[in-house]
C-alpha positions in Angstrom: 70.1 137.6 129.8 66.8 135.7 128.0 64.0 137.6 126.4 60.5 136.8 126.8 57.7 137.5 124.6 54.4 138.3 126.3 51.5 137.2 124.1 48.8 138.4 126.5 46.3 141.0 125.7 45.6 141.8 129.1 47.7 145.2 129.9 47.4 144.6 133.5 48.9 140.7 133.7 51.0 141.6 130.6 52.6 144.4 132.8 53.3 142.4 135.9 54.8 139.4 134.3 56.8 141.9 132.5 57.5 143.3 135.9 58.5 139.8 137.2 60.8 139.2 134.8 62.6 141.8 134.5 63.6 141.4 138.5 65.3 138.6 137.4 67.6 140.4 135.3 66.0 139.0 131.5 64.1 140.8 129.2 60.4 141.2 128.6 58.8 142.3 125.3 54.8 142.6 125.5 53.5 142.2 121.7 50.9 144.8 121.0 49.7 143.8 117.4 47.3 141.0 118.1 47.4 140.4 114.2 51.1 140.5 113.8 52.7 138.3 116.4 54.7 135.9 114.1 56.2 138.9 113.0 56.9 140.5 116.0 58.2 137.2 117.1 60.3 136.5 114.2 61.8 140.1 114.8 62.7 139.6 118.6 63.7 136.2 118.9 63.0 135.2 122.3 64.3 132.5 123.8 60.5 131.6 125.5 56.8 132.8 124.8 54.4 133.5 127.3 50.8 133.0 125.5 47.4 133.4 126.9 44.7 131.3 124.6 41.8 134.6 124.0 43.8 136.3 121.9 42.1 139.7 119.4 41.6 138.2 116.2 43.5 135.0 116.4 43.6 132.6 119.5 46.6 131.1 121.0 46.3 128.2 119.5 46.8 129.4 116.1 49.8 131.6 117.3 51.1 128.8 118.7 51.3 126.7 115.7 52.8 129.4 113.5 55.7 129.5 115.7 56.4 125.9 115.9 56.5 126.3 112.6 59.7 128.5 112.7 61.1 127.6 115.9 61.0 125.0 119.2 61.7 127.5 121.8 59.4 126.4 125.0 56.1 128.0 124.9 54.0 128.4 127.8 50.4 129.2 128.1 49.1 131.5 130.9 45.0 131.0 130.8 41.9 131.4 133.0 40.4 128.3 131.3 40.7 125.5 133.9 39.2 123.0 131.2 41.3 119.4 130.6 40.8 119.8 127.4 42.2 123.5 126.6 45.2 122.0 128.5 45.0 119.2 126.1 44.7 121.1 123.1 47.7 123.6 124.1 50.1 120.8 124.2 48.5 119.0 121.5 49.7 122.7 119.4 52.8 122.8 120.5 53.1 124.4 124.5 55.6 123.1 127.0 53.5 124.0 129.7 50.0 125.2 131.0 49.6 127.7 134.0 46.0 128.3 134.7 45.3 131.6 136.1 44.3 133.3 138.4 47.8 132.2 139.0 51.0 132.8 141.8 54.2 134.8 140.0 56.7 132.5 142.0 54.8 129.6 139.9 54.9 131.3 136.6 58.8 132.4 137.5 60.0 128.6 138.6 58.3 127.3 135.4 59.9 130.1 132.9 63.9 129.1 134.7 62.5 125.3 134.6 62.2 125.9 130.9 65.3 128.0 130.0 66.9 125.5 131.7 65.9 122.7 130.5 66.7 124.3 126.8 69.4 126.4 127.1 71.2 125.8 130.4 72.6 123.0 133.1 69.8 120.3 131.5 70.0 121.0 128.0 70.6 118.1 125.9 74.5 118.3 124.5 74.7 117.1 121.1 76.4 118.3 118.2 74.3 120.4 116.3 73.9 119.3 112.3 75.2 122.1 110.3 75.9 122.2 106.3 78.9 124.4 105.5 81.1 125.5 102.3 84.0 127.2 102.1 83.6 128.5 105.6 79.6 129.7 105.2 77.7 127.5 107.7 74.4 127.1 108.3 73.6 125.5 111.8 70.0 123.4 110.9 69.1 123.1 114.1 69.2 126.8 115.8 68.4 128.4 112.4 71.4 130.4 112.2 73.9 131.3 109.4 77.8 132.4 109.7 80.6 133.9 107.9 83.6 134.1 110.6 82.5 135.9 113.5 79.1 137.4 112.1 75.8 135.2 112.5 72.4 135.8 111.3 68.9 134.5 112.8 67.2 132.9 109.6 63.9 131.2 109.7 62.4 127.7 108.9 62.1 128.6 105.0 65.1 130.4 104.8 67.4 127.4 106.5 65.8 124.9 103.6 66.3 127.1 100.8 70.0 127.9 102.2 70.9 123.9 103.4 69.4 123.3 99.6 71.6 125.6 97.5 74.8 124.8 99.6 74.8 121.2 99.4 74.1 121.6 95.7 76.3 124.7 95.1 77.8 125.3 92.5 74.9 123.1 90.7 72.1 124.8 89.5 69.0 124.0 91.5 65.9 123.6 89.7 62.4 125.7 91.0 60.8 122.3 91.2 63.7 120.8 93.4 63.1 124.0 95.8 59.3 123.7 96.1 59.3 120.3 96.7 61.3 121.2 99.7 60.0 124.2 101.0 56.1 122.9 100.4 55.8 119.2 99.7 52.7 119.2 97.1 51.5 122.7 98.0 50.3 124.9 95.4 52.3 128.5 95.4 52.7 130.8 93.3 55.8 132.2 91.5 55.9 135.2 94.1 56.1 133.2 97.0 58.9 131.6 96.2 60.6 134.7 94.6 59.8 136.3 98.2 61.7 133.6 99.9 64.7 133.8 97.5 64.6 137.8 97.6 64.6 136.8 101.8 67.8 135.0 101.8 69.6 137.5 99.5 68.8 139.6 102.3 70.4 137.5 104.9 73.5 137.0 103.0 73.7 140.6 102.4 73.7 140.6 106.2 76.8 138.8 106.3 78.7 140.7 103.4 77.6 138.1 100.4 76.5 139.9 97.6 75.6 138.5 94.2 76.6 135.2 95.9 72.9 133.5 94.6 72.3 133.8 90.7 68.2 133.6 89.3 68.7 131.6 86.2 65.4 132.6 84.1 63.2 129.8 83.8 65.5 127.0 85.3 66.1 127.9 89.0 68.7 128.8 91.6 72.5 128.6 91.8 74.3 129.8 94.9 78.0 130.7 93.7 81.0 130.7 96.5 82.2 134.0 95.7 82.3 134.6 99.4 86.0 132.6 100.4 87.6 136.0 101.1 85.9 137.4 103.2 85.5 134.3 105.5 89.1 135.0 106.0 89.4 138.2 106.7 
């Protein structure tokens, strides 16, 4: 079963791609805080987006961005606006694909299994996925995951660099410079940011059992500590 996010502020259309989809047998979430959708996508993890362009607030365009920024799950806009360039532009942020509307569900339905597909099914491209691991913690780079034996954890974009940083490293301290530079290039940010990110990943690894695994040293920076070798075998 996939989940779908619908990003459409509609109720009506919301409700009857909902409706759609779930006859298929996947699951349809509608997202009903117009200023909050990385969140709420962040939270569900779908597997493919549904997102109409006028959008409360923010437009489509913006939302889609964000989420490339976490994730390359397909993305497809739903639209009334006909325009070549709106089509441009929604690829040109990210989409896989552009239905205009007023628009036929069968069309909508063949695109969304085209998509999941293409990503996750029969077409997907098979490759081996890059993964760092140590001592049998692995972080898969590519689907943004983490494991500890049979347990996994959804991390995102942020929280895969700082981990893939500190385990290639580990046991070596890793300076606040060092993690900056990776998580921001030449960005400015401020000493909460990153402690946000760092207090993020404790969380993660809390997830999996790891506690007190990733040590602050005051001043200097990060050390992430393998004091997690038992339970990876238990």
């Amino acid at each position: 079963m996939y989940t779908v996010l619908i990003i459409e502020d509609d109720p009506k259309i919301a409700g009857l791609l909902k409706s759609h989809i779930e006859r298929y047998g996947d699951r349809a979430v509608i997202a009903e805080d117009f200023e909050q959708v990385l969140q709420q996508f962040e939270l569900l993890q779908p597997h493919i987006v549904l997102m109409d362009i006028n959008l409360p607030s923010y437009d489509g365009y913006y939302w889609c961005r964000q989420i490339r920024s976490l994730s390359t799950c397909p993305i497809l806009f739903i639209s009334a606006r006909s325009g070549k360039m709106d089509q441009v532009m929604a690829l040109e942020n990210g989409a896989d694909d552009y239905i205009t509307k007023p628009f036929e569900h069968e069309i909508v339905m063949a695109k969304i299994r085209s998509q999941l597909r293409r990503v996750y099914g029969d077409y997907a491209t098979r490759h081996e996925e890059r993964k760092v691991e140590l001592h049998g913690l692995t972080i898969f780079l590519e689907s943004m995951e983490m494991q500890l034996g049979e347990q996994k954890v959804q991390l995102t974009k942020k929280e895969t660099i700082l981990l893939e940083t500190l385990l290639r490293r580990s046991p070596k301290l890793v300076s606040r410079e060092t993690i900056l530079e990776k998580l921001w290039d030449d960005s400015f940010v401020d000493d909460n940011t990153l402690s946000v990110n760092v207090t993020r990943v404790r969380k993660r690894l809390n997830e999996l059992g790891i506690t007190d695994a990733l040590e602050t040293v005051r001043g200097s920076g990060y050390r992430l500590n393998s004091n997690w070798k038992d339970i990876a075998h238990t």
